[in-house]
SETIMAR-415499 format. One record per residue: residue in three letters; x, y, z of N, C-alpha, C in turn. Coordinates in steps of 0.1 Angstrom, whole numbers, plus 5000, padded with zeros to 4 digits. Each point is the difference from the previous one (the first is absolute). Layout:
AlaXYZXYZXYZ
...
! end
This chain:
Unk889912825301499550035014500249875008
Unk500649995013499949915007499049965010
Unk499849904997499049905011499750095012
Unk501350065011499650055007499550165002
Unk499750044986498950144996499249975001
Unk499449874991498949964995498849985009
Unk500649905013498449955011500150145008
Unk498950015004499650085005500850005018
Unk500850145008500349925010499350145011
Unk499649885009499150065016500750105007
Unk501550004996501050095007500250114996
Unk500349964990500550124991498950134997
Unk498749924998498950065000499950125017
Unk499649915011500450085013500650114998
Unk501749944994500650125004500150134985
Unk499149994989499850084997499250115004
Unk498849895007499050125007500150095012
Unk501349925006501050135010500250104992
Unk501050004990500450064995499450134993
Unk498449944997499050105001499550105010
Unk500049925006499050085014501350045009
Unk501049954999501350065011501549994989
Unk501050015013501049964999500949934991
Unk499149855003500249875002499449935004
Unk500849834999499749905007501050025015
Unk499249905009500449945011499849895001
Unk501149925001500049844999500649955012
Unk499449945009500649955013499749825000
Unk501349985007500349895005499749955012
Unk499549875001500349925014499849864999
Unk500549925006500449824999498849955008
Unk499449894993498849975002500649895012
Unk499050005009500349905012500950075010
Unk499750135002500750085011499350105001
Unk499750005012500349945014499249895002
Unk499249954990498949934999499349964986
Unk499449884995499550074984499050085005
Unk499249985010498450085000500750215002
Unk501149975004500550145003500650054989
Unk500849904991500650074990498750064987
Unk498749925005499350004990499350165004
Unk499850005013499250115002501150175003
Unk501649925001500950134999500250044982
Unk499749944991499950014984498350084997
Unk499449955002498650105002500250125002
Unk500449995016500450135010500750134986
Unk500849924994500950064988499350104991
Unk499249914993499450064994498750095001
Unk499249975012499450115003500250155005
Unk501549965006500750145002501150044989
Unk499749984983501050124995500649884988
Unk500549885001500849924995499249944987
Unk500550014988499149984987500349884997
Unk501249924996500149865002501149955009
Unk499149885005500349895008501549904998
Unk500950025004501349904998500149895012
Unk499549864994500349915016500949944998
Unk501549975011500949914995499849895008
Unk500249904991500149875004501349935009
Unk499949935012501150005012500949894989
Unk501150015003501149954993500949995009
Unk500749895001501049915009501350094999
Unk500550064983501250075000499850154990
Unk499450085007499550154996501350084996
Unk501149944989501050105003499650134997
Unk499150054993499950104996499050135012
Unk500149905012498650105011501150035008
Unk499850185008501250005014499049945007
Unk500350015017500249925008498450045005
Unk499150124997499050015004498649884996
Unk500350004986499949924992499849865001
Unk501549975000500549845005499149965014
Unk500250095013499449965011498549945001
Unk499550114992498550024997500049834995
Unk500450024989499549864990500549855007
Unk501150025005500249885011498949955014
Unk499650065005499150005008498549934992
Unk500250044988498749934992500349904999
Unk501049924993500549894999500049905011
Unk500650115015500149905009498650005004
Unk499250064997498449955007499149914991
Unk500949944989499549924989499150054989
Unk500750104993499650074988500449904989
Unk498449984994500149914985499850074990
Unk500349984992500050084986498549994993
Unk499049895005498650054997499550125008
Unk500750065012499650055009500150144989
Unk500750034989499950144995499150034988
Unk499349874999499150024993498750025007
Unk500149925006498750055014500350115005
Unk500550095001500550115008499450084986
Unk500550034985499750104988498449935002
Unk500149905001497949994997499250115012
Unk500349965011499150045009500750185002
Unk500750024993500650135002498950124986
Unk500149904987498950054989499249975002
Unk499149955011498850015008499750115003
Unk500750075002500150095014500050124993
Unk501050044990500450144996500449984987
Unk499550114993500349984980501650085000
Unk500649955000501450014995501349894998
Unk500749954990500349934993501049985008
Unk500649884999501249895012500549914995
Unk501750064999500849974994500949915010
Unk500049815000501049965007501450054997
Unk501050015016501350034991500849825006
Unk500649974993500349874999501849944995
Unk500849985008500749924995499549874990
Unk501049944995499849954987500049865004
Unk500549975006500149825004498849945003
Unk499150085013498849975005499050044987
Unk500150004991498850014984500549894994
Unk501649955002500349904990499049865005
Unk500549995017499949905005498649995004
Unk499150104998498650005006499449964976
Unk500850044994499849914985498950164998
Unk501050074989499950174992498649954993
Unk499249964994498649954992499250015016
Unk500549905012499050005006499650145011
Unk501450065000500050125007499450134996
Unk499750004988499750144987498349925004
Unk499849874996498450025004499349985012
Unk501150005010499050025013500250115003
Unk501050074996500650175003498450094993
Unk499849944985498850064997498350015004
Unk499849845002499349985008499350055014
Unk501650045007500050075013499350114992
Unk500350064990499650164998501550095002
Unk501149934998500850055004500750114983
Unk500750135004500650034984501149934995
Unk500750005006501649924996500649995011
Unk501150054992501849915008501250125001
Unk500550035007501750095002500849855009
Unk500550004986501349874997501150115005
Unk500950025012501450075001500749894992
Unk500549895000501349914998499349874989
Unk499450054993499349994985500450054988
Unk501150054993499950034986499349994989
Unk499950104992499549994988500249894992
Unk501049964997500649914994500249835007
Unk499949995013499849865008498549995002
Unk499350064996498350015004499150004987
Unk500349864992499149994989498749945005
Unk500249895009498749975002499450105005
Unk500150085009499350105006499650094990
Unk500650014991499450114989498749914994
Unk499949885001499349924989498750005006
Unk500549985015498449965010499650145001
Unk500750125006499850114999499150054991
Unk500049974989499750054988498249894995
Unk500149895006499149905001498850055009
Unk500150065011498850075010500250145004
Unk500850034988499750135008500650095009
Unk501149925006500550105009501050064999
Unk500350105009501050154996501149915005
Unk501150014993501349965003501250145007
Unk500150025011501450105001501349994999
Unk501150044995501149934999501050125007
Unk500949995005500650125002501350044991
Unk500250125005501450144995500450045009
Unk501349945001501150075009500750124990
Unk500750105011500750044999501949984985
Unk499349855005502149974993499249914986
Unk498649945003499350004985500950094989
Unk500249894988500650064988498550074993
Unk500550024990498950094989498749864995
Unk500749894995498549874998500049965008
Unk500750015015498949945009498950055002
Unk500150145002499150075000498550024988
Unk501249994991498649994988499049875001
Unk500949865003499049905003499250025009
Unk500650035015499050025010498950084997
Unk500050104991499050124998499049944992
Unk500649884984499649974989499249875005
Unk500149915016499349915003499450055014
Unk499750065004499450055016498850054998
Unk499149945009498550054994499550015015
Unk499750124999499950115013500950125001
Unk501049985005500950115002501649924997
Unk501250105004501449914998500150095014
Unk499949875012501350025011501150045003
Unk500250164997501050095002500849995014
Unk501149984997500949935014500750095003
Unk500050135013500350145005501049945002
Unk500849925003501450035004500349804998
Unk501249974999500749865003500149935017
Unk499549925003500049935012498850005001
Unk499649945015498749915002499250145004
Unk498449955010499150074996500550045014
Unk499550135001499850095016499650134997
Unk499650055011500050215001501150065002
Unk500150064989500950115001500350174998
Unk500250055007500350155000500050084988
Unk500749984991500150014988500249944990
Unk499249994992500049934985501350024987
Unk500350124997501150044994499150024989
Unk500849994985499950024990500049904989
Unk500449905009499949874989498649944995
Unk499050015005498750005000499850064989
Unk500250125000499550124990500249984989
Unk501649955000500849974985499549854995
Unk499849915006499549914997498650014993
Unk498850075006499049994991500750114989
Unk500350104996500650064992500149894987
Unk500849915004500949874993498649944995
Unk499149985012498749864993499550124990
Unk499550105001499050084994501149974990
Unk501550074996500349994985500149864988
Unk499649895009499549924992498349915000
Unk498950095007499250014999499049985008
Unk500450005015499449995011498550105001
Unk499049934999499150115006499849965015
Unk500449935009499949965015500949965007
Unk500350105000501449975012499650055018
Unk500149885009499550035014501549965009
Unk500250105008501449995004499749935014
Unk500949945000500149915017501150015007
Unk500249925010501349965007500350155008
Unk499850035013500450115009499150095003
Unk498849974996498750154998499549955012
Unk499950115008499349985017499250155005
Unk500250144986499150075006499450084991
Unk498750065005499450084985501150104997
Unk501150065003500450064992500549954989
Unk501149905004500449894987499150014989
Unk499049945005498849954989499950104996
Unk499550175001499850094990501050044994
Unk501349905003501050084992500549904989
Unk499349865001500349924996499050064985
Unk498750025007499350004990500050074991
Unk500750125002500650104994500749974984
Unk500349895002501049914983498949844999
Unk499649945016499749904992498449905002
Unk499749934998498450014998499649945013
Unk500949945007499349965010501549955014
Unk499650065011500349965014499949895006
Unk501249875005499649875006500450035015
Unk499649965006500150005017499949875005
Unk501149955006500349875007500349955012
Unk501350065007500749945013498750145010
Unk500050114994499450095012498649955006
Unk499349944989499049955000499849915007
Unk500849914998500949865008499850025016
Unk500850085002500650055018498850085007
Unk498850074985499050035010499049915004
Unk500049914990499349895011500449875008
Unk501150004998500949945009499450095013
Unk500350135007500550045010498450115004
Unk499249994991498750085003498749924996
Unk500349904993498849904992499050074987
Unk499149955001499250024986499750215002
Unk499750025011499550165003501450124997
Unk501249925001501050064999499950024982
Unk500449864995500850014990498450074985
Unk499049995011498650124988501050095007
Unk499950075013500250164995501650034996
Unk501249885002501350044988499150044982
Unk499249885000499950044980499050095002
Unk499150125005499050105004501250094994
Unk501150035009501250085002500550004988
Unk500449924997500949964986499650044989
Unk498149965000499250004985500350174999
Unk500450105009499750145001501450024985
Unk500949935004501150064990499349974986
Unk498949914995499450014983499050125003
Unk500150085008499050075000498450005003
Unk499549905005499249985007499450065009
! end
C-alpha cells in the first residue's frame, strides 16, 4: 500500500460524500488576487456556498503555458497589481474561516521550488490548506514533493492526459492523494462546446489500473457537461467559465454561474 492510501485526504473524502448524496463532485477554479485578493477571497466563498464542493486556487505565474487566454488575463492582472505568493496563503486561511470545504492550490512548479518545497507544505498546512494540482510536475521529477507531501499531510494531484502511456498513469493514480486530474482533451484550459470521448476513455484507462478518483477538467463550462461527465467520473472541474464570470459580472455573477452548474451533480 502506498503512502498516498494511507493519510487520510480532505478531498477525496468531499468528493466521496458527493458521490453519496449526488452525482458528484464539483470542483471550481479561480486565481487568487483577481480582481482583487479581498474579491478573489469572497468570489471562492461565493463558490462554495452556491454548489461547489472543493475549492481549486491558482497561483499567478509569469508563464502559464498550460492556462488559455481567459486564464492568463485573469492571472496577469494579479501579478500586475502585485500578487505575492504569501498572498495564497492568506487568501486559503481567511477562505477556511469562512466555509468548511477543502482548498487545493493549483500551482506551477518553479514558484514551490523558489518559495523552498519544506517551507511551502508547512505554511500551505498551517493556512488550513489541503494540497497541491502540480500540471508540469511529474511523478517521477517530484520526489521532494512526495517526501513533504507525505510529512503534513497533504493531498498531492498529479495529472493524465490523454497520450499518457499505461505507467504513467499507474504512477499518477499509485502517488495522487485526492483525485488524478483527468485532462478532457490536449491543449490549454478554456470552454468548450463539446468534450468528445477522450475523457471517457481516459478515466476508463485510470480505473483499469486502479483509480478510485478521477475528476475531469479542461473545457467544462455547463451543467450539462458535468452530468455527463459524472456519468463515468467522480468529479467535475470548472475553470476559465468561472474566470469570465467574474471577470465580466463580479463576485454575484460568478455565485449564480456555480448555483447553475452545481444543478448538473444533481443538486
Amino acid at each position: 500500500m502506498t503512502a498516498a492510501s494511507v493519510i487520510e485526504s480532505p478531498v477525496a473524502s468531499a468528493i466521496e460524500a458527493s458521490r453519496l448524496s449526488r452525482a458528484g463532485a464539483l470542483i471550481g477554479y479561480l486565481p487568487v488576487g483577481f480582481p482583487s485578493l479581498d474579491e478573489s477571497i469572497d468570489a471562492a466563498v461565493a463558490l462554495v456556498e452556491n454548489g461547489v464542493d472543493v475549492l481549486e486556487l491558482g497561483i499567478p505565474y509569469s508563464d502559464p503555458v498550460m492556462d488559455g487566454p481567459v486564464i492568463q488575463k485573469a492571472t496577469q492582472a494579479s501579478l500586475d497589481a502585485g500578487f505575492r505568493l504569501r498572498d495564497a496563503f492568506t487568501a486559503v486561511e481567511k477562505i477556511r474561516a469562512r466555509v468548511d470545504a477543502p482548498v487545493l492550490l493549483m500551482t506551477y512548479w518553479n514558484p514551490v521550488v523558489q518559495y523552498g518545497v519544506a517551507r511551502f507544505a508547512d505554511d500551505l498546512r498551517s493556512a488550513g490548506g489541503a494540497g497541491l494540482i502540480t500540471p508540469d510536475l511529474t511523478v517521477d521529477s517530484g520526489a521532494d514533493w512526495l517526501v513533504e507531501s507525505d510529512r503534513t499531510g497533504l493531498d498531492r494531484v498529479f495529472l493524465a492526459a490523454p497520450t499518457s502511456t499505461e505507467e504513467r498513469l499507474r504512477l499518477a493514480v499509485e502517488n495522487s492523494r485526492g483525485f488524478v486530474y483527468t485532462v478532457s482533451t490536449m491543449g490549454t484550459t478554456g470552454a468548450r462546446a463539446e468534450l468528445g470521448l477522450a475523457a471517457e476513455k481516459l478515466v476508463g484507462r485510470l480505473r483499469s489500473v486502479g483509480s478510485t478518483s478521477a475528476c475531469v477538467g479542461i473545457g467544462v463550462s455547463t451543467a450539462d457537461q458535468i452530468a455527463e461527465i459524472l456519468s463515468y467520473a467522480d468529479g467535475a472541474i470548472v475553470g476559465s467559465a468561472l474566470v469570465r464570470a467574474l471577470a465580466e459580472d463580479g463576485v454575484d455573477g460568478v455565485a449564480r454561474l456555480a448555483a447553475q452548474l452545481a444543478t448538473g451533480t444533481g443538486r
